[in-house]
N, C-alpha and C positions, 0 to 999 in steps of 0.2 A: 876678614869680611864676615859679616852676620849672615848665614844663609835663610832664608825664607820661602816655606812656603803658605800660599793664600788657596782658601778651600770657600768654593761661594757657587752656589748653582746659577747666578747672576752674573752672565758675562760683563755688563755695565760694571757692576762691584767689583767681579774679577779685575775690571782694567784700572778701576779707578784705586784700587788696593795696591796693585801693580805697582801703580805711575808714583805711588804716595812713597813705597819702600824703595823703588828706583831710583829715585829723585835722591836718597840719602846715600854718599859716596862709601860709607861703610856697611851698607846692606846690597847683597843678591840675590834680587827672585831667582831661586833654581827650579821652582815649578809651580803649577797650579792643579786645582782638582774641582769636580765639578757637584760632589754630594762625599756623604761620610764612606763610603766603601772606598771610592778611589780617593780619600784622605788617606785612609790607612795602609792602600797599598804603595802610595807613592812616598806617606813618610817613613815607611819600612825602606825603599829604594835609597832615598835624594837623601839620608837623615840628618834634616834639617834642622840647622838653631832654634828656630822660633817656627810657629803655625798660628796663621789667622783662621777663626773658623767660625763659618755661620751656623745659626742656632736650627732655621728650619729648611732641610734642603729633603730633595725626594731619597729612595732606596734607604739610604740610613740616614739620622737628623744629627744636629751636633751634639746632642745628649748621648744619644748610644757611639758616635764617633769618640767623642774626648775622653768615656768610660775606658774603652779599648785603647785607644793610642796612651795615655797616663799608663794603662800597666805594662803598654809594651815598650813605651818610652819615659819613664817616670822621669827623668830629669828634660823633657822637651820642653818650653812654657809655649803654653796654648794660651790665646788671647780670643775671645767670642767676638763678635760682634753681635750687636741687638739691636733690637725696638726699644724707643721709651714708652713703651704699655705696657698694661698687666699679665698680658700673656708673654709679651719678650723678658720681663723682668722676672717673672716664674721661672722660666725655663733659664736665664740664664745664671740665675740663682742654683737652681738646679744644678747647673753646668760645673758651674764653681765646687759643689758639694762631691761630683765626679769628678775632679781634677784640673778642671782650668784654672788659669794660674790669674785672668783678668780679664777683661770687659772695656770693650769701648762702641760706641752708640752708634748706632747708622744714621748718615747726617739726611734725616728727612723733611730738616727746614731749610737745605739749600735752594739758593733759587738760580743757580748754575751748576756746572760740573766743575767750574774750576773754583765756585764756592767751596765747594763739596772735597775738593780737595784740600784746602786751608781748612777746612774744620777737621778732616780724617790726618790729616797732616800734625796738628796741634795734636790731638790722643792717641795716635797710635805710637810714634815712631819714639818720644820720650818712656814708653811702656815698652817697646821694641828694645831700646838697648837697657834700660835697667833689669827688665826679666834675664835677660843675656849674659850679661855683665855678675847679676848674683849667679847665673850656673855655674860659670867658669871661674871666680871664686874656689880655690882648692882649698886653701886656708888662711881664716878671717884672723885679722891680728887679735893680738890678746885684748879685751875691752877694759877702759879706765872704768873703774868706777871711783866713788868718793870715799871718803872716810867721814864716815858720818858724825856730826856730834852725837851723843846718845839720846832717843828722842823717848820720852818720857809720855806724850800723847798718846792718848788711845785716837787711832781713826775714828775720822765723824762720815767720812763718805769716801767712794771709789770713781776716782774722773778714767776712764779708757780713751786713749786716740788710737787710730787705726785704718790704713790705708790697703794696699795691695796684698793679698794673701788674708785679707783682714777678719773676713766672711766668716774662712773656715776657723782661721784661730780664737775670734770670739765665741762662736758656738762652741768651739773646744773650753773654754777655758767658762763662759756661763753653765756648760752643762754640767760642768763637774763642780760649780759651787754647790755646797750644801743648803737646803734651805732654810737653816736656820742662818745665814749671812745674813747679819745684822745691819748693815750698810746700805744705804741711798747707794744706786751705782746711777752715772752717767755718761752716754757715749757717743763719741765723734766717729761715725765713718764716711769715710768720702766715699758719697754715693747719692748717684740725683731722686730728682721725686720721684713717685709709684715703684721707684725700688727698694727705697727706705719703709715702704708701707709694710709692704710683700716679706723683708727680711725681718722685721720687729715681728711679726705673724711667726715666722719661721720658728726666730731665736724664744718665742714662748712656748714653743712647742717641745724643744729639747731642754729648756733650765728650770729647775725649782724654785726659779724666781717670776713673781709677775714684770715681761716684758711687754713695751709699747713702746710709740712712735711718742715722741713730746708734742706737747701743746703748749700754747701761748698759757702759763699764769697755771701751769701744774703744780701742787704740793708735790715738794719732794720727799719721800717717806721711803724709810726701812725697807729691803728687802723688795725695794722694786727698780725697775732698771725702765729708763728713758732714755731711745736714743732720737738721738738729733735728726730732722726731718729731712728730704734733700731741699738744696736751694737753702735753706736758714743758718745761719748761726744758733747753737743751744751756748746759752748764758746763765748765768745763776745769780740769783740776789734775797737779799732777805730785806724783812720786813717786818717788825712789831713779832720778831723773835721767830716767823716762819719762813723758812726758804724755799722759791720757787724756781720754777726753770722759764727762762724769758725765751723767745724767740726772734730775728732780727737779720732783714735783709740787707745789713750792711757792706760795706764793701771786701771781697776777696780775699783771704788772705793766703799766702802761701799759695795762691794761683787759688783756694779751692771756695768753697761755700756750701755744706759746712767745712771749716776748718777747726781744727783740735785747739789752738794757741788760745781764741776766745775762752771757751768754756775752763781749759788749766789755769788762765788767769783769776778770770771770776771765782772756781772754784777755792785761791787759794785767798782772795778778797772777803770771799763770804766764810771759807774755812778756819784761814789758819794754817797751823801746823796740826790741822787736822784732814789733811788733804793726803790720802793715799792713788797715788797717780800711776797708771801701769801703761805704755806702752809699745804696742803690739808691730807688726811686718806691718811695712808700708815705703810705699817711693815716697823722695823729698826729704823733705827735714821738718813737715808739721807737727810743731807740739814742742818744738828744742826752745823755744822764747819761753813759750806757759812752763816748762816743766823747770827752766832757772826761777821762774816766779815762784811754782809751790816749794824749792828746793831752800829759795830767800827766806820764804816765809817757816822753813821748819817744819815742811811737808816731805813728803819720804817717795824715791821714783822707783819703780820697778819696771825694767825691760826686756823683752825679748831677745833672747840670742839669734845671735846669726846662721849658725846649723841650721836652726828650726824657722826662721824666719823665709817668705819665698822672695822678698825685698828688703836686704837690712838699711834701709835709707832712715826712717824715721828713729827706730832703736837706736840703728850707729849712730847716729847727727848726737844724738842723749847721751848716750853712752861715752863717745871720743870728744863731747864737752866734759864730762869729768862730774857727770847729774846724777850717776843710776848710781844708785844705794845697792842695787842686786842684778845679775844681769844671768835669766834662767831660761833654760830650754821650755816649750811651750808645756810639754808634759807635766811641770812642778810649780808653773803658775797658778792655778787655782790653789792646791794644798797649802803654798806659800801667803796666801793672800790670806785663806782662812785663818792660818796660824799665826797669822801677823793683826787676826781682828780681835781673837783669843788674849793675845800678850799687853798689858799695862807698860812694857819697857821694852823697846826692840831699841835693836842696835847691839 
């Protein structure tokens, strides 16, 4: 059994958070809490698998709660809940940066309670046992990778996907590029609108590269990073010899919007075997279709290990298809990238 506890100064939430983990035969609420101070004494007591925890509650907020509980619980996964606004997307950005492990939205277009529960039901409970499931993970099988042919391309650009844990490992891994990285980067994370604004804001803050949110019919260039807006698909196409990033509310994929497989595709259509593809922690398997296509095309995959990943769903799905050219802990990702934008002959 999955233990859980729900932390909400909203007893409505409280109940309706309850009835959502209850309802699943392999989760137990063992408790509830009503702000961030009786979060922490009670997951010191109950020490439970998993914690929901709201972003703004009185005595202590979920900012300073999941600060404190991460160092006294470092392997607990905390999941926020939020606002879709600028203020819940701040703070729950924030959140992430202190130690939450994920994010799911408080359903404020329901127009029942038992709406309310089929929407908190679809995002939480699938984030509820994969955060779980990687804890308890003692050790990850050895990962396939490929044997490469020897690839003689120099990279023409860097496509990133990235899901759950994705937040912190992208900023980890942008900050530490150099800025002389020479490479168009662009990025798929799954994440809805006004949070995607908020984090592109963020991720310019910590990297030596100029970052932003994509636009419809952006030049793609050097040494700047675009990530994909929430709600779009980011696609790539060229034109009379220039490449841009298209934008496009087509349909789902991978359950998500944006999803990684568009843009890995495109990228390896518009690229080549000049597609340097890297990715990151993430639930599912988005990006395992796009990353056979840049791998078809003679593009080259780099993924996250499972140690350092907080979800190995996306990397594994890559990885245990037999795609990743390299499969490195998150600390040697950037150095690796650099050093692979350096070399005329990798492999």
């Amino acid at each position: 059994m999955i233990r859980a506890l729900v932390v909400d100064d909203s007893a409505v939430l409280r109940r309706l958070i309850s009835n959502v983990l209850a309802s699943d035969p392999e989760i137990e609420v063992v408790g509830t809490a009503v702000d961030g101070l009786d979060a922490i004494e009670k997951a010191d007591v109950l020490r439970p698998d998993v914690m929901t925890l709201d972003v703004e509650m009185p005595r202590l907020d979920g900012l300073g709660a999941v600060k404190e509980i991460s160092s006294r619980h470092p392997r607990l996964p905390v999941i926020m809940f939020s606002t879709l606004t600028e203020k819940g997307a701040s703070a729950t950005l924030q959140a992430l940066s202190n130690g939450a492990s994920d994010y799911v939205a408080k359903p404020t277009g329901a127009t029942s309670f038992a709406d309310a529960l089929d929407i908190v039901r679809d995002e939480l409970l699938p984030r509820v046992k994969a955060l779980v499931a990687a804890r308890r993970i003692v050790a990850a099988a050895p990962p396939r990778t490929v044997t490469p042919v020897k690839v003689t391309t120099t990279p023409e650009v860097l496509v990133i996907a990235c899901s759950t844990g994705g937040p912190d490992a992208l900023s980890t891994v942008l900050a530490e590029l150099p800025s002389s990285f020479a490479l168009p980067v662009l990025v798929t994370q799954h994440m809805p609108p006004v949070f995607t604004t908020q984090f592109a804001t963020r991720l310019d803050r910590v990297s030596p590269l100029q970052v932003r949110e994509a636009a419809d019919g952006d030049v793609v260039r050097r040494g700047e990073v675009l990530l994909a807006p929430g709600d779009f698909h980011l696609r790539l196409s060229r034109s009379a010899g220039v490449v841009r990033a298209t934008l496009d509310q087509g349909p789902r994929e991978n359950f998500c919007r944006p999803a990684a497989d568009p843009l890995l595709r495109s990228a390896a259509q518009v690229y080549g075997a000049g597609v340097l593809c890297l990715v990151l922690t993430g639930m599912g398997s988005d990006g395992l279709e796009g990353a056979r296509v840049v791998v078809d095309r003679g593009g080259r995959v780099v993924v996250q290990d499972a140690a350092t990943s907080v979800v190995w769903g996306m990397p594994g799905a890559v990885s245990n298809a037999g795609l990743a050219h390299e499969v490195l802990p998150l600390p040697a990702i950037a150095p690796r990238l650099a050093a692979l934008i350096g070399a005329v002959a990798i492999g």
